[in-house]
C-alpha distance (Angstrom), angle and dihedral (degrees) to the residues before:
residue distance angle dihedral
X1 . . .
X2 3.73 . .
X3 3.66 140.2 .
X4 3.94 127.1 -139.2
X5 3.48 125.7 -138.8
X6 3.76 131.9 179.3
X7 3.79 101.0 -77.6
X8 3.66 102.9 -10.1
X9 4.39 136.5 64.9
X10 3.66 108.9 -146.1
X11 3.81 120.2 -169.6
X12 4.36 107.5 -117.5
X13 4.00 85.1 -133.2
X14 4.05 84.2 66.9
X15 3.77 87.2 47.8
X16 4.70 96.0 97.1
X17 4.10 110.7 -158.5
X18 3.22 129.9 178.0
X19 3.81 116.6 -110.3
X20 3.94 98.4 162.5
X21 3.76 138.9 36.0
X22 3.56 116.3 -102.5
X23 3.32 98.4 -156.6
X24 3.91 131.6 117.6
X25 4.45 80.2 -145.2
X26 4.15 102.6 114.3
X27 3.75 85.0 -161.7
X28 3.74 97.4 53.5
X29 3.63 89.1 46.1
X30 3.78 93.4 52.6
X31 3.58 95.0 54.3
X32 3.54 99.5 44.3
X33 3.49 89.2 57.7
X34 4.11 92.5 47.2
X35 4.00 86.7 50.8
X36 3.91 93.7 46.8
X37 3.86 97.4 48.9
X38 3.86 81.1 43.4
X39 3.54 92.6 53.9
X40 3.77 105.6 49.1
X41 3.92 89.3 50.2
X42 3.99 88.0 44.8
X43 3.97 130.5 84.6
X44 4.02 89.5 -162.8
X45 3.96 110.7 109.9
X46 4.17 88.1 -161.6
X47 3.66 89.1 64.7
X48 3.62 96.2 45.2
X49 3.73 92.0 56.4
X50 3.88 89.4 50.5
X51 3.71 91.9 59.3
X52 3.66 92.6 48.5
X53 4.10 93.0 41.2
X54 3.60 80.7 55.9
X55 3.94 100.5 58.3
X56 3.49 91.2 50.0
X57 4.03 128.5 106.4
X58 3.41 124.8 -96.2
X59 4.17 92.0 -106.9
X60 3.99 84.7 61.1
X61 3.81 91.9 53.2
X62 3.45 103.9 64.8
X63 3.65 118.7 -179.2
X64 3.61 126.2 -101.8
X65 3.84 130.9 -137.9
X66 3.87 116.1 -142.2
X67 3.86 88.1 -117.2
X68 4.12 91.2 74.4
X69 3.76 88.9 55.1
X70 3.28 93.3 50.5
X71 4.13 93.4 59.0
X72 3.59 88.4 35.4
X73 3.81 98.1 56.8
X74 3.75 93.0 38.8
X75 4.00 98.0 -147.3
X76 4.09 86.7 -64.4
X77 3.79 103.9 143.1
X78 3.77 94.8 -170.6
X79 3.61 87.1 67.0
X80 4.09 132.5 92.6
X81 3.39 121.9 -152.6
X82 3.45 121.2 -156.1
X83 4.10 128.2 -162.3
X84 3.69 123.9 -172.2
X85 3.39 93.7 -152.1
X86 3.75 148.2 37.1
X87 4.13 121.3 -42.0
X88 3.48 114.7 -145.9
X89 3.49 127.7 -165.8
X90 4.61 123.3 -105.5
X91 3.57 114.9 -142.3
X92 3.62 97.1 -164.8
X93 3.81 89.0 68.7
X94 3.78 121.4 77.6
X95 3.44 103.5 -179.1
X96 3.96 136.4 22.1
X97 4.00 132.2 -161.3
X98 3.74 113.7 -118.5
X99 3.80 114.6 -85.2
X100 4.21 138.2 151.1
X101 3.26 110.7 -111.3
X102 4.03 116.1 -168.1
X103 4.05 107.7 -163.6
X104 3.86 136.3 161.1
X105 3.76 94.4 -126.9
X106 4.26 126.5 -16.5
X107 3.85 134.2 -173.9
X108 3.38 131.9 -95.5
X109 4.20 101.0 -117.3
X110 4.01 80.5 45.4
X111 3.96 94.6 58.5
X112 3.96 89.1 40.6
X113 3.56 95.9 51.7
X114 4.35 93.5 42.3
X115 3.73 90.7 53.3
X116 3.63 88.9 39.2
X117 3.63 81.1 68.5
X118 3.97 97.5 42.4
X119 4.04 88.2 -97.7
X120 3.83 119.1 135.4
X121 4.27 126.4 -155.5
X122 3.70 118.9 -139.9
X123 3.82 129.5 -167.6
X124 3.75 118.1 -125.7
X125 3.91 101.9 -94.9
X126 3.58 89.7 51.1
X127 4.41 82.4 64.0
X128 4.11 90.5 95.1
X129 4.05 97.4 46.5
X130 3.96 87.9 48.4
X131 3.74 112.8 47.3
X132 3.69 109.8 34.8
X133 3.62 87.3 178.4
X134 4.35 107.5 65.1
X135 3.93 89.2 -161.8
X136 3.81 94.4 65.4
X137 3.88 88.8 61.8
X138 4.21 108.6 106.9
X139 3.78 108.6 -166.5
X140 3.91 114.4 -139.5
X141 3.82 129.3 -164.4
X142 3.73 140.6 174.4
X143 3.43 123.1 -112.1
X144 3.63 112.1 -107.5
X145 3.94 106.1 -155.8
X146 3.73 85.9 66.5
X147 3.60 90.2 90.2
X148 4.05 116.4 108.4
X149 4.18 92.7 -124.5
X150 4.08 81.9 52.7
X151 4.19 89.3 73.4
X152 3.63 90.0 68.1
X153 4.18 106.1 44.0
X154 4.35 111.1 82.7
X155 3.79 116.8 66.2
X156 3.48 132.2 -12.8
X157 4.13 115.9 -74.0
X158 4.14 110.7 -96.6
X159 4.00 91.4 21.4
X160 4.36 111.6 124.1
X161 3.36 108.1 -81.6
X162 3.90 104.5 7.7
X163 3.38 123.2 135.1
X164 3.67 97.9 -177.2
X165 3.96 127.4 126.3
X166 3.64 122.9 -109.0
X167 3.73 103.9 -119.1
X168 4.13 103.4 -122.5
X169 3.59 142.8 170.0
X170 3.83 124.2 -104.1
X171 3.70 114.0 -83.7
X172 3.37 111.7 -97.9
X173 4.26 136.8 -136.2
X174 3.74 100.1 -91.7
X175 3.52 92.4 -17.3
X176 4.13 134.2 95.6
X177 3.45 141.4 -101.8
X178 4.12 109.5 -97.3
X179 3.59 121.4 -163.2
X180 3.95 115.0 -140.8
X181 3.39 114.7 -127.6
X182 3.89 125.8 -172.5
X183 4.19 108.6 -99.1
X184 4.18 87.2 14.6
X185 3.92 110.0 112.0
X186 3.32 115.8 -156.5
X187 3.54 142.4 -79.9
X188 4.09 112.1 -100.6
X189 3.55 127.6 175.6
X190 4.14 120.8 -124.8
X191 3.40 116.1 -111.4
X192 4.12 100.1 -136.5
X193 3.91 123.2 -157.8
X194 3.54 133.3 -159.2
């Protein structure tokens, strides 16, 4: 079989997914294999994305701040949201409407402030006892350009319409701010002798 892209054919056998965790974590290992046996005997899309959200890397599971559940669940209480990743607490909200929040791990100031608002967190294989109903789950994910090495990936610095950073090397004491390009060496200052 092979898929088409816009200007190139590339053979599905060159195509690499995930189908196991790669991490030493018994725990993540455990579930992933709960949510892939679940999956293949399940007709439910949401929990097929879970068990492939949870093979990932760490990079693809960005963490989530309790501010993008809030949009995403839209102040409906019969609804569970679920995050594959970490939930971090938002400072520039005070207070938050009561929701069920089902998260591989969470921080402390995020678990005060949800059951400050009458809000409960839930780890993954507590998903089945929770929502009864599988529709009423709303899957939530990070987004994964936020990352600082993500300002300098897309075209190449000074072409139109690039917004990328010029990769460049620390500013130096007394000295100025080179930027690296490929087959450049760098800059080194002479040594003189008297």
């Amino acid at each position: 079989m092979v898929v088409k892209f816009s200007k190139k054919v590339i053979p599905k056998s060159t195509i690499i997914k995930r189908k196991t965790v790669r991490s030493p974590n018994p725990l993540l290992q455990s579930l992933a294999d709960f949510y892939i046996k679940v999956a293949k005997n399940c007709s439910f899309d949401d929990i097929k994305r879970i068990a492939k959200r949870l093979t990932m890397s760490n990079k693809d599971r960005p963490v989530v701040r309790v501010s993008e559940i809030v949009k995403a669940l839209d102040n409906d209480t019969d609804k569970v949201a679920v995050v594959v990743a970490k939930v971090l607490d938002d400072e520039r909200l005070v207070t938050l409407p009561p929701m069920r929040i089902v998260a591989l791990d969470w921080s402390k100031s995020a678990q005060e402030k949800v059951e400050r608002g009458n809000g409960s967190f839930f780890t993954l294989d507590q998903l089945f006892k929770i929502c009864t109903d599988l529709n009423n789950i709303v899957l939530v994910q990070g987004d994964r350009m936020k990352r600082k090495s993500a300002k300098f990936w897309g075209k190449s610095p000074g072409q139109k319409g690039s917004s990328t950073l010029p990769r460049a090397n620390k500013k130096q004491r007394g000295g100025e701010k080179r930027i690296r390009m490929k087959g450049r060496k760098t800059a080194t200052k002479k040594s003189t002798s008297d």
